[in-house]
VEXLUM-942232 format. One record per residue: residue in three letters; z, x, y of N, C-alpha, C in turn. Coordinates in steps of 0.1 Angstrom, whole numbers, padded with zeros to 4 digits, always signed. Layout:
BEGIN
ALAZXYZXYZXY ...
END
This chain:
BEGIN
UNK+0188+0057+0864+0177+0057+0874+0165+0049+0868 UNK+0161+0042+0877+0148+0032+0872+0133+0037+0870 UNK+0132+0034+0856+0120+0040+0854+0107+0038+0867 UNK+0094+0050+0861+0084+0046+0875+0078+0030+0871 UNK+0073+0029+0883+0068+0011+0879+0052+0012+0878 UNK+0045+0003+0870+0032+0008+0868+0028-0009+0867 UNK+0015-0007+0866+0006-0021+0865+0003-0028+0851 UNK+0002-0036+0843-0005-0035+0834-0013-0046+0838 UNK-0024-0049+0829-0031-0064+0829-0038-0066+0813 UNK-0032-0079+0811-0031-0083+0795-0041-0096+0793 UNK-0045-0097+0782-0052-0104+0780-0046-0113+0771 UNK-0047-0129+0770-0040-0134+0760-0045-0143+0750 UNK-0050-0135+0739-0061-0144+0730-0059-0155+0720 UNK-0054-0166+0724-0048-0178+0716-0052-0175+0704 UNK-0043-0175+0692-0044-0181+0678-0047-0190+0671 UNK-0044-0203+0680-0046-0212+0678-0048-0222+0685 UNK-0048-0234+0685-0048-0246+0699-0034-0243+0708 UNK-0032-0247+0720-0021-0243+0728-0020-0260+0735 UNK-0006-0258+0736-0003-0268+0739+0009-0266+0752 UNK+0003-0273+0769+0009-0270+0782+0013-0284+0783 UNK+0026-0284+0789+0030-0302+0792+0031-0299+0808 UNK+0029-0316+0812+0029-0312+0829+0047-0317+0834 UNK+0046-0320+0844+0060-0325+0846+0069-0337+0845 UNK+0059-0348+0833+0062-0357+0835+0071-0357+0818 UNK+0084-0367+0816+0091-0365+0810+0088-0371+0796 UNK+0084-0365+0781+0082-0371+0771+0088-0386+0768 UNK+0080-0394+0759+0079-0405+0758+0074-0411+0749 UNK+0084-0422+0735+0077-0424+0724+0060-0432+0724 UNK+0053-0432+0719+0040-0439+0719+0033-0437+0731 UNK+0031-0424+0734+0025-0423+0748+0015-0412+0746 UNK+0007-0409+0752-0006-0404+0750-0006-0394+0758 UNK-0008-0375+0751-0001-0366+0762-0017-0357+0763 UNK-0021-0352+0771-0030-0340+0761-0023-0329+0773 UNK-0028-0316+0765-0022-0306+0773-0031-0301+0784 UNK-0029-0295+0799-0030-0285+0806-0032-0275+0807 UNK-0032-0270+0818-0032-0256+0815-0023-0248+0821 UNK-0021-0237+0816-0006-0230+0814-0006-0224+0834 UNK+0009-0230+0835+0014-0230+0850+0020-0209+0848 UNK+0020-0210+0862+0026-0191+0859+0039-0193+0859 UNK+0045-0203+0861+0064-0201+0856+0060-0201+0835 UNK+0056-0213+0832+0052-0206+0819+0049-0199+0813 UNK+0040-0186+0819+0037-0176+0817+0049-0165+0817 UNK+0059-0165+0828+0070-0159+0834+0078-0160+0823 UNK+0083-0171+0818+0091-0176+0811+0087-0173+0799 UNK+0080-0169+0791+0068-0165+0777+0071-0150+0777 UNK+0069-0141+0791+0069-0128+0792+0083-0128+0793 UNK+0089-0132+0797+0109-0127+0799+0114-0129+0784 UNK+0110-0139+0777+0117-0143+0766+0110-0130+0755 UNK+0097-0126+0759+0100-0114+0750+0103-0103+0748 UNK+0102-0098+0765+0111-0089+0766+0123-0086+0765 UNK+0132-0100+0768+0145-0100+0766+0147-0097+0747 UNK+0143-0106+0740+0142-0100+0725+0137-0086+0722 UNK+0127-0085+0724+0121-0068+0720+0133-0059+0725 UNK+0137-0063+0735+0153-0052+0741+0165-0056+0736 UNK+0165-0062+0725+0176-0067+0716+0188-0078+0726 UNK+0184-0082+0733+0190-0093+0738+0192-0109+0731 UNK+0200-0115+0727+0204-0124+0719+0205-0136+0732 UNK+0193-0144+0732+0186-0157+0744+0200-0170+0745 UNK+0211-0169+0732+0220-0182+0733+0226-0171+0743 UNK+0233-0159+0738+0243-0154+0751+0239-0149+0762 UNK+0223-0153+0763+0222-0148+0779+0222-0159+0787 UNK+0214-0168+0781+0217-0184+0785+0234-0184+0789 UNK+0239-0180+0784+0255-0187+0788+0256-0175+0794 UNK+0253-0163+0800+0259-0155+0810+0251-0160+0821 UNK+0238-0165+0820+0234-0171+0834+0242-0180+0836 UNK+0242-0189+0829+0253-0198+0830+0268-0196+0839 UNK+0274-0187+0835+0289-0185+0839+0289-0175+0852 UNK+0270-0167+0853+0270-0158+0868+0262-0168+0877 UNK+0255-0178+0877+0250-0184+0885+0237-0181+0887 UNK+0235-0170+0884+0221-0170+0888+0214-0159+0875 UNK+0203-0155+0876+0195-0148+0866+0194-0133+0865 UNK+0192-0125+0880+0196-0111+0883+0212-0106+0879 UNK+0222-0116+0882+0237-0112+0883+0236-0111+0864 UNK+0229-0122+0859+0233-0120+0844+0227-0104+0839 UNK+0215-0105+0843+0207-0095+0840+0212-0078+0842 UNK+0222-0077+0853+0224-0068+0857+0238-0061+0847 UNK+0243-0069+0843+0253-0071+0829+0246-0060+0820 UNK+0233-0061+0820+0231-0050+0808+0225-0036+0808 UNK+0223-0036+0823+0219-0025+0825+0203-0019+0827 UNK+0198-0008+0829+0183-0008+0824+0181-0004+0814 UNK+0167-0004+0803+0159-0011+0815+0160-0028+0818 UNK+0166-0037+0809+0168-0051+0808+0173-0056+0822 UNK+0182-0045+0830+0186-0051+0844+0174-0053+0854 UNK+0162-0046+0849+0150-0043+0855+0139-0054+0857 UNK+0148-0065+0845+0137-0076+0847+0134-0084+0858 UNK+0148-0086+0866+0147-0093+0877+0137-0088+0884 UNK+0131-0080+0887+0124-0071+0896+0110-0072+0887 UNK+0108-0075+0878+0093-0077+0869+0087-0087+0877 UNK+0074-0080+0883+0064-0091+0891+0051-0096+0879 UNK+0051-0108+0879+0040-0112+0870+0030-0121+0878 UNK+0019-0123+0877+0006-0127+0886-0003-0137+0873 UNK-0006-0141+0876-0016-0153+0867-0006-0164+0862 UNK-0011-0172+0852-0025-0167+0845-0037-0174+0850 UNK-0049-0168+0845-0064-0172+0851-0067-0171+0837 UNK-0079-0176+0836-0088-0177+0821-0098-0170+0827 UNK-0101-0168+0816-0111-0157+0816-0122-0160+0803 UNK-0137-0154+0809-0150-0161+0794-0152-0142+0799 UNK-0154-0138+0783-0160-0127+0778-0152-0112+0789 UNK-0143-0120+0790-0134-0103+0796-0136-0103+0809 UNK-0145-0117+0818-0148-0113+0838-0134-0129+0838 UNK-0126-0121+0846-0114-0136+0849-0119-0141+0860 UNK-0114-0152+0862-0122-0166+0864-0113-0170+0874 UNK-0119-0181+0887-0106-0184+0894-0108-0197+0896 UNK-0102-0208+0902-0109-0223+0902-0113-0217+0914 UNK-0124-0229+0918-0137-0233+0926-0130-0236+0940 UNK-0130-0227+0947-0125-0233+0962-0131-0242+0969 UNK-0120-0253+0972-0119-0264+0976-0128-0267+0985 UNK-0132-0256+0991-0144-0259+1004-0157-0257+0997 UNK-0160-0255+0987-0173-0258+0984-0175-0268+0980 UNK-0187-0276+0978-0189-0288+0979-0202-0288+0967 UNK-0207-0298+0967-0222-0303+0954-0227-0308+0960 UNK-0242-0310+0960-0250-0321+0965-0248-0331+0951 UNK-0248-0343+0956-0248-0356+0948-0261-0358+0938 UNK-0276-0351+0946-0285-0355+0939-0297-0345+0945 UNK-0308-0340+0936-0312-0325+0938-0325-0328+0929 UNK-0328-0317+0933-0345-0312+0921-0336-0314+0906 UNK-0350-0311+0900-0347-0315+0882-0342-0303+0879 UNK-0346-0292+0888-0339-0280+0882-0322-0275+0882 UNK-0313-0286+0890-0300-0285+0895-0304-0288+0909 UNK-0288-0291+0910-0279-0293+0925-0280-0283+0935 UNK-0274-0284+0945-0272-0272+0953-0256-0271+0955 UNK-0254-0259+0959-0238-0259+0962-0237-0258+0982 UNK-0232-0264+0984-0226-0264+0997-0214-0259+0999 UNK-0214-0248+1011-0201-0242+1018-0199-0249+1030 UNK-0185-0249+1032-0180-0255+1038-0170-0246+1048 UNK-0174-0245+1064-0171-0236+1070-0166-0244+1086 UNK-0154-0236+1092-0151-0244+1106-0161-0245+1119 UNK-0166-0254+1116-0171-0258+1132-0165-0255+1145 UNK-0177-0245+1152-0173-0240+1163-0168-0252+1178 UNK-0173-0260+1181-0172-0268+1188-0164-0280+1180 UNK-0154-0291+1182-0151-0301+1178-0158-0312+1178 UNK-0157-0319+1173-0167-0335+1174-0160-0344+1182 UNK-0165-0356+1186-0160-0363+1195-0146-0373+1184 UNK-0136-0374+1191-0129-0379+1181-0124-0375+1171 UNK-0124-0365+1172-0116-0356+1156-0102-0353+1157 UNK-0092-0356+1151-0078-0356+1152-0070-0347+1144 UNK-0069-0333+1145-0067-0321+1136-0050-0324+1135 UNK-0048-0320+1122-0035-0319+1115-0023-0312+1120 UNK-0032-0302+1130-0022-0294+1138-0029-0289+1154 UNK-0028-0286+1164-0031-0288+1175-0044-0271+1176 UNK-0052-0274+1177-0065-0261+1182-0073-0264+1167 UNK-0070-0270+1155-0074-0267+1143-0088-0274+1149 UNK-0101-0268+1136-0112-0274+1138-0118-0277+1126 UNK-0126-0287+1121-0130-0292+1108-0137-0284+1106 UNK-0141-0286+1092-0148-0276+1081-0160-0288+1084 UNK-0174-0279+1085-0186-0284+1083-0197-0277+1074 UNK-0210-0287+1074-0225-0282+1071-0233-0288+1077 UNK-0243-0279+1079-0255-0287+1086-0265-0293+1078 UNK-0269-0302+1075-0276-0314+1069-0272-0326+1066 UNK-0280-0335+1060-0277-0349+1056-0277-0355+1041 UNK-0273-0340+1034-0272-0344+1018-0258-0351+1016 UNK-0257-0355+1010-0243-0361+1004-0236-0356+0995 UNK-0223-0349+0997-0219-0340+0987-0209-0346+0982 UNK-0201-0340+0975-0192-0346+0963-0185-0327+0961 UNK-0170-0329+0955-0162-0317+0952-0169-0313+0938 UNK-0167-0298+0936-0168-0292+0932-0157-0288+0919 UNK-0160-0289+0908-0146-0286+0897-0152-0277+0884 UNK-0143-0269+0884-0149-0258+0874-0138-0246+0875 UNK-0145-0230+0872-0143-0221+0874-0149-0212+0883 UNK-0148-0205+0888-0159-0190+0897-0161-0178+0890 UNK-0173-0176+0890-0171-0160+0881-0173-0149+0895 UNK-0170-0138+0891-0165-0126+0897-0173-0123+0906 UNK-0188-0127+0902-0200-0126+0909-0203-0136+0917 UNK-0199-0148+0920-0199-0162+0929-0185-0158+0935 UNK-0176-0151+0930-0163-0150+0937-0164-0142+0948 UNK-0168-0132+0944-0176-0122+0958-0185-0124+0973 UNK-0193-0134+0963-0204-0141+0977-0191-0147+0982 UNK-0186-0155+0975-0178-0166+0986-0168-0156+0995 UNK-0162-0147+0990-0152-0138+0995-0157-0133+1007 UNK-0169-0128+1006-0177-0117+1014-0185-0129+1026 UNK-0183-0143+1027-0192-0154+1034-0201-0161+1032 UNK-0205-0155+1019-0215-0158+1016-0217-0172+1005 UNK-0227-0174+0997-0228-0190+0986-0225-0179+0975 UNK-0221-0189+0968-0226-0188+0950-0237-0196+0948 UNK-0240-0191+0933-0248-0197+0930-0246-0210+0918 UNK-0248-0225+0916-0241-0231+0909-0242-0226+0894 UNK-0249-0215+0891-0251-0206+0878-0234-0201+0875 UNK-0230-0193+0885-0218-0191+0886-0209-0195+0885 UNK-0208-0206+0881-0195-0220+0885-0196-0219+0867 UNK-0181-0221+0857-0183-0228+0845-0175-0237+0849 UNK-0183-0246+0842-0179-0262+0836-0160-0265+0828 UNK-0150-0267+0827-0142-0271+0819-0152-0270+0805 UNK-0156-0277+0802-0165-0275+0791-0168-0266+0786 UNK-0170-0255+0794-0180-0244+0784-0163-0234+0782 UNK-0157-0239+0784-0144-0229+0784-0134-0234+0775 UNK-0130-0247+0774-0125-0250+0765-0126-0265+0762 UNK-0122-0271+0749-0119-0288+0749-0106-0292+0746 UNK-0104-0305+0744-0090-0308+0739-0092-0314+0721 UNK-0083-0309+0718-0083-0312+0700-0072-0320+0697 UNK-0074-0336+0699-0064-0346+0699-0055-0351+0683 UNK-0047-0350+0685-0042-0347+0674-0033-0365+0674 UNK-0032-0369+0665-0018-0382+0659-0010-0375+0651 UNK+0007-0380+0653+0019-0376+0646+0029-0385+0645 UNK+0038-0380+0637+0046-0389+0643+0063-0384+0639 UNK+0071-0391+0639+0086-0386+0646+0092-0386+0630 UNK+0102-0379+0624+0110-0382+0609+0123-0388+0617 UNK+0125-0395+0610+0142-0397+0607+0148-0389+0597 UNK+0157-0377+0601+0162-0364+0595+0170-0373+0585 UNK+0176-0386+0584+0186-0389+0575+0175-0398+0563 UNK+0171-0402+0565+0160-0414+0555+0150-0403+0551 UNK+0145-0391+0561+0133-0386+0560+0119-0395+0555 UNK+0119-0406+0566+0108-0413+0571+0102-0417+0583 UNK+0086-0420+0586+0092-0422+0599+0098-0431+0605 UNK+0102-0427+0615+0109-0435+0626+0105-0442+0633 UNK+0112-0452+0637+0103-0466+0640+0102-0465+0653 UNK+0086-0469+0658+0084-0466+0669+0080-0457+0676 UNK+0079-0442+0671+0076-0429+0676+0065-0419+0672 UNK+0053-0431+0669+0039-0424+0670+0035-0420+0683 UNK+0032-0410+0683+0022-0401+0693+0008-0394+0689 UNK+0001-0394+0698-0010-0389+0699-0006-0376+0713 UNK-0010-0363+0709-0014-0353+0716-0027-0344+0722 UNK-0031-0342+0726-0046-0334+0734-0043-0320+0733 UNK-0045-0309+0723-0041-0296+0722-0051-0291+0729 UNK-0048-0275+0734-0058-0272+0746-0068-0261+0733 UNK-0079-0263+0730-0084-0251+0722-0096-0248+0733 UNK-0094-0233+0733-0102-0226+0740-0116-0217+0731 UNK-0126-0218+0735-0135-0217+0730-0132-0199+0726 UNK-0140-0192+0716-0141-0185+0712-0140-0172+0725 UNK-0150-0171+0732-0152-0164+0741-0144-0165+0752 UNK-0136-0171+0753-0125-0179+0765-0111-0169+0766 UNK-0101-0166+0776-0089-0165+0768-0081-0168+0781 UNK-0069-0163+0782-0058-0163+0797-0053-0147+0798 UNK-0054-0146+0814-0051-0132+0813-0037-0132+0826 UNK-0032-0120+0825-0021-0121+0835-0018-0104+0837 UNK-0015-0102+0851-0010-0086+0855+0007-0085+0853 UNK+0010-0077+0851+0025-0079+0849+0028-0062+0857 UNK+0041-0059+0866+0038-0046+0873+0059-0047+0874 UNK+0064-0036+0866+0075-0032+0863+0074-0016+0855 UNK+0088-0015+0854+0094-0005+0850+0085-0005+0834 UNK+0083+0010+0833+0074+0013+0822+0083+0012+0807 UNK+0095+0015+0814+0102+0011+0796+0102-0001+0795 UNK+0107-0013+0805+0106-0023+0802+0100-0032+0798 UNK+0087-0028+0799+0070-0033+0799+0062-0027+0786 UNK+0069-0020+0782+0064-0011+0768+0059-0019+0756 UNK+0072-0029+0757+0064-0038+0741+0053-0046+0746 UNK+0045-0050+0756+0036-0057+0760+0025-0047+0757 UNK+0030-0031+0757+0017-0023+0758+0014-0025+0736 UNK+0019-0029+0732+0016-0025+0716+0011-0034+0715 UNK-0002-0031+0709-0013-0034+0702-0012-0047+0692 UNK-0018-0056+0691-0014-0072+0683+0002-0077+0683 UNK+0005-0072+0696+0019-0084+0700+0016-0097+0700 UNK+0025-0105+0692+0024-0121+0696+0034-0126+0700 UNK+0029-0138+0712+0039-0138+0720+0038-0158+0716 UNK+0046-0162+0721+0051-0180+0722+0045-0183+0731 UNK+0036-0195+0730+0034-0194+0748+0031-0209+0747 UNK+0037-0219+0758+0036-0233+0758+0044-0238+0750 UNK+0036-0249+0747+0047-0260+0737+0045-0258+0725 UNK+0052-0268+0712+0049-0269+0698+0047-0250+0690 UNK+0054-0242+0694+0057-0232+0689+0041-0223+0689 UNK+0034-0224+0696+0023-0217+0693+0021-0203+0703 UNK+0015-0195+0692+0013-0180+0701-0004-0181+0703 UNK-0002-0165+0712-0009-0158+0718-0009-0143+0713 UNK-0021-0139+0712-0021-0123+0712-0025-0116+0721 UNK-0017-0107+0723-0013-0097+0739-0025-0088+0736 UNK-0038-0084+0744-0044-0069+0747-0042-0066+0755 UNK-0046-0053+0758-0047-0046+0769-0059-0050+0776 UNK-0060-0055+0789-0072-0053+0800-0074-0038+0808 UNK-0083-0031+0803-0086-0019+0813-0090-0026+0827 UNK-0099-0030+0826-0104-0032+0841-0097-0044+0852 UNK-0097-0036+0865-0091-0043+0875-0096-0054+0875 UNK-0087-0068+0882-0092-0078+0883-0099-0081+0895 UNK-0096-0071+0904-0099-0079+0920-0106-0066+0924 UNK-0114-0066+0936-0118-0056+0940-0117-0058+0956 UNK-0115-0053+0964-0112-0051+0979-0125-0059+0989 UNK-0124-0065+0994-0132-0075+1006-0140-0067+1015 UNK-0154-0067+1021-0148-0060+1032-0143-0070+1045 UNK-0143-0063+1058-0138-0075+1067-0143-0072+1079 UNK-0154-0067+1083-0160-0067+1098-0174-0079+1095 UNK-0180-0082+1105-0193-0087+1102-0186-0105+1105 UNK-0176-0109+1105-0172-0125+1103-0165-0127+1117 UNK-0165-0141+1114-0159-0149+1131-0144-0148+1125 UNK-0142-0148+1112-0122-0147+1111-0124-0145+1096 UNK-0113-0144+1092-0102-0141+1079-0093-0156+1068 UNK-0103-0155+1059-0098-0165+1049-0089-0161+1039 UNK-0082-0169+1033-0071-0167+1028-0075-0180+1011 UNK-0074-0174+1002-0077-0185+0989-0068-0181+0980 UNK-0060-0197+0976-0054-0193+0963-0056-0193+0953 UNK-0052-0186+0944-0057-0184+0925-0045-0191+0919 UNK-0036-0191+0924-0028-0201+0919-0022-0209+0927 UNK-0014-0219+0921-0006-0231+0933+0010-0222+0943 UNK+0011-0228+0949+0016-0223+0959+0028-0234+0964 UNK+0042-0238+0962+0048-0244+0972+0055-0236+0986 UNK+0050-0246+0996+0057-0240+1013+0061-0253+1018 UNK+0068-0261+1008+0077-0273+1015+0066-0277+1030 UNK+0055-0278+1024+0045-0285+1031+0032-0283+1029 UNK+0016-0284+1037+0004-0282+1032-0001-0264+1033 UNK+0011-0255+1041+0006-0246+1046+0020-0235+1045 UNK+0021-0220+1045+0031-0214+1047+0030-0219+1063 UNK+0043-0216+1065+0049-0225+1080+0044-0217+1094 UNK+0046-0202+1090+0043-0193+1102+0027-0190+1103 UNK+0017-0198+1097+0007-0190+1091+0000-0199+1102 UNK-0012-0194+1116-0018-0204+1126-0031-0205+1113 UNK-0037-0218+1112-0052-0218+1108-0057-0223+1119 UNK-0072-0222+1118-0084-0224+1123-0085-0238+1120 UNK-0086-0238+1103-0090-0248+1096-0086-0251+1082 UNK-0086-0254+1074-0081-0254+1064-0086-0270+1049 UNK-0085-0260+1037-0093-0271+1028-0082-0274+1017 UNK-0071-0285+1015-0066-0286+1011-0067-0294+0999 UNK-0062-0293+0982-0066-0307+0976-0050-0314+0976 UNK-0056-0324+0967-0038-0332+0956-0031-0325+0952 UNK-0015-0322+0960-0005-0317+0953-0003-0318+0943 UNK+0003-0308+0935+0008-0308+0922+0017-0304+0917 UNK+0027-0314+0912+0037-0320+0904+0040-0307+0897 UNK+0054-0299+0898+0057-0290+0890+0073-0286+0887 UNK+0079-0290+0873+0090-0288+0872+0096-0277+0864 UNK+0106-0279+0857+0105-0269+0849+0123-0268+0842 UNK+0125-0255+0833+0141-0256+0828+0144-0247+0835 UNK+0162-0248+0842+0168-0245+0846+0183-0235+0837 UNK+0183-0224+0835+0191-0221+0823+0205-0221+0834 UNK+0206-0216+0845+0221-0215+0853+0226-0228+0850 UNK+0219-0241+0853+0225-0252+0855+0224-0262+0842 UNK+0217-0253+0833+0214-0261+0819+0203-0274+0819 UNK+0193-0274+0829+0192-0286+0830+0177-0289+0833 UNK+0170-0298+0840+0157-0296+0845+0159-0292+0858 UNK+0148-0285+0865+0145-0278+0875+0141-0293+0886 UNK+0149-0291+0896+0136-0305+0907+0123-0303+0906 UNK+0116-0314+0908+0101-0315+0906+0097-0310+0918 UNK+0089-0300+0919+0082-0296+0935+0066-0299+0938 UNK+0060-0304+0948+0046-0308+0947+0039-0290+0952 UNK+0035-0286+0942+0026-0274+0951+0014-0279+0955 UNK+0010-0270+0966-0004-0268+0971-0011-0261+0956 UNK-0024-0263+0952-0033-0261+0941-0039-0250+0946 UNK-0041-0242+0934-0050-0229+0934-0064-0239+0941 UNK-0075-0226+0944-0084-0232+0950-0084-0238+0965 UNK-0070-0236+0970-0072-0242+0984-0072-0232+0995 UNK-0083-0233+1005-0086-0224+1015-0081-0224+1028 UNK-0073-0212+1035-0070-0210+1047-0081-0203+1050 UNK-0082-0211+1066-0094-0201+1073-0082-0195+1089 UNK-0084-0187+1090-0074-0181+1101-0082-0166+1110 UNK-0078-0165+1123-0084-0160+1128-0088-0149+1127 UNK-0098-0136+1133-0102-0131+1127-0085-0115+1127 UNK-0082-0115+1139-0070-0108+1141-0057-0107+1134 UNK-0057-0117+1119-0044-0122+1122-0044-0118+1107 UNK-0023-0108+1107-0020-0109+1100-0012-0114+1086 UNK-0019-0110+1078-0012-0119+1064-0003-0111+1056 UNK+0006-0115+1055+0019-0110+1048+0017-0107+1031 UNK+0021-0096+1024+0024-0097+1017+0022-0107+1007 UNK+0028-0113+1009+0036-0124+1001+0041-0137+1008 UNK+0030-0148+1001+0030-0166+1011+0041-0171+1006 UNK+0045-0170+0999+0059-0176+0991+0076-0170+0988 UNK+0081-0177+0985+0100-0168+0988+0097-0161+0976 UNK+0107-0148+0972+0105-0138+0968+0104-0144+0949 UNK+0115-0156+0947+0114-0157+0936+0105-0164+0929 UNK+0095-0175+0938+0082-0178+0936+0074-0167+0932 UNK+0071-0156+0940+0062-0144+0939+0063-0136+0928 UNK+0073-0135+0926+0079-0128+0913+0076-0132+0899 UNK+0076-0149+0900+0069-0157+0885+0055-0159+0888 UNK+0051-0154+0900+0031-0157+0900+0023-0168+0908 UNK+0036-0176+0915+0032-0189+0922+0023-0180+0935 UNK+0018-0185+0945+0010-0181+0956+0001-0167+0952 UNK-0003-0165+0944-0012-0151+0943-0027-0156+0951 UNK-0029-0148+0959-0041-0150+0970-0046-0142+0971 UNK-0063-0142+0973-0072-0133+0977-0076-0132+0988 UNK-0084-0122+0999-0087-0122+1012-0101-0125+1012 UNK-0110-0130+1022-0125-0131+1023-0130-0135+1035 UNK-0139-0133+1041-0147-0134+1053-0145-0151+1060 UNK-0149-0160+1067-0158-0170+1068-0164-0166+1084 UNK-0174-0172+1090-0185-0175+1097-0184-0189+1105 UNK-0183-0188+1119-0187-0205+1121-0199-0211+1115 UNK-0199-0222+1117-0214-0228+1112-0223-0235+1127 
END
């Protein structure tokens, strides 16, 4: 019988510089710096140590995915709670400064270009009740995102803290106080190397690289919810676990987060029901397919691949839609569960929050 399923939420306090590669394929003399960690990385970080902490040996499970085709059939070979993993839901990761997690800056806010000495203003960006003359919507009833004035804006790049996350959730602004910078969260620590020839033990000709490690500032860290079977989830709950996470062999240490990350919307008071991602999202196009918008704030897809252990091999490259991108949808209309197919959902891809918007 399957243990009860419970929530946890962990915090992950780098040891050291961390190093995320994107999807493009290494390359001698080429100039990399790292990213930031995608939620199949995360997924893949948390399975590998659960699978060890439950004494599972990674070359023969690799070869039972291999010979069952798929990941659950291997999994199920061993019974619980290890059969239980297929069924482990994981959510993030987000970064987090001083313990409040952090989400990127939704796409429909905007900057003014140029402002008092004291800062900018932040501009929201909401669907126009009426259409303009000439406007050619992406899909038939849709209506553009506006503001009223004649400042000149420019996007928005950063973080949201929990307190700007709210106003925007609830219809309201942030304040650009609320927004961090890339900067104040972390930098890159570029590093030169270079390749040995295992037989000469020199180097090898031709195979200097320079890398960009991700070091996160003191106060900074990545956090993630993970929601499974309580035996199976148990080594995550002990205290200074370290876990592998990313590239070049570097860990993380696992806390415990007491406090929830999200707290409930309300939803009367608005012209309709928005929809924001915290993380990227693919729907083999700019939108889940059944979903009507209003309006919608999309950025640059992004490029995301990955290892395939059934097939031994790389994963296709898929472009997701990017955290940060906003559905505005009517005020009646319901949102599923879950924007993405089950095995997306399951590694953390589409995790979305609910929030107000207002015509303008």
């Amino acid at each position: 019988m399957a243990d009860k399923r419970i929530t946890l939420r962990l915090a992950l306090q780098p040891v050291d510089t961390l190093f995320f590669r994107d999807a493009r394929p290494p390359s001698p003399s080429v100039h990399a710096d790292s990213g930031l960690p995608s939620p199949q990385t995360l997924a893949g970080a948390i399975r590998t140590l659960l699978l060890k902490a439950h004494g599972v040996s990674l070359r023969r499970f690799g070869e039972r995915v291999r010979k069952a085709g798929s990941f659950d059939r291997a999994l199920a070979k061993y019974g619980n709670p290890v059969a239980e993993l297929g069924h482990l839901k994981i959510a993030g990761p987000w970064i987090s400064w001083k313990g409040e997690v952090l989400v990127p800056v939704p796409s429909s806010l905007k900057i003014t270009k140029s402002g008092p000495p004291h800062g900018r203003s932040i501009i929201r960006m909401d669907p126009r009740r009426m259409r303009p003359p000439g406007w050619s919507p992406p899909e038939r009833g849709m209506l553009p995102l506006w503001h009223h004035g004649r400042e000149t804006v420019e996007s928005v790049s950063g973080f949201l803290a929990p307190a700007g996350l709210r106003a925007f959730l609830e219809g309201g602004m942030p304040s650009p106080r609320q927004i961090h910078t890339r900067e104040t969260l972390y930098e890159i620590d570029r590093r030169v190397g270079i390749a040995v020839d295992p037989r000469r033990m020199t180097a090898a000709e031709s195979m200097i690289y320079t890398a960009g490690m991700l070091a996160l500032r003191p106060e900074a860290a990545f956090c993630a919810e993970i929601t499974g079977g309580d035996e199976l989830i148990e080594p995550l709950r002990q205290s200074g676990t370290a876990m592998k996470f990313g590239g070049e062999g570097r860990y993380v240490e696992l806390k415990t987060h007491r406090e929830p990350f999200w707290s409930n919307m309300p939803v009367s008071g608005a012209d309709g029901r928005l929809v924001l991602l915290t993380t990227p999202a693919w729907f083999d196009g700019w939108k889940p397919r059944k979903m009507k918008c209003i309006a919608a704030s999309v950025s640059h897809a992004q490029g995301v691949s990955g290892w395939d252990l059934a097939r031994g091999g790389p994963k296709p490259n898929r472009f997701m839609v990017p955290a940060g991108t906003v559905y505005y949808l009517p005020k009646n209309s319901h949102i599923p569960r879950t924007l993405v197919e089950r095995e997306d959902a399951l590694v953390g891809w589409g995790h979305y929050l609910e929030g107000n918007w207002s015509y303008v």
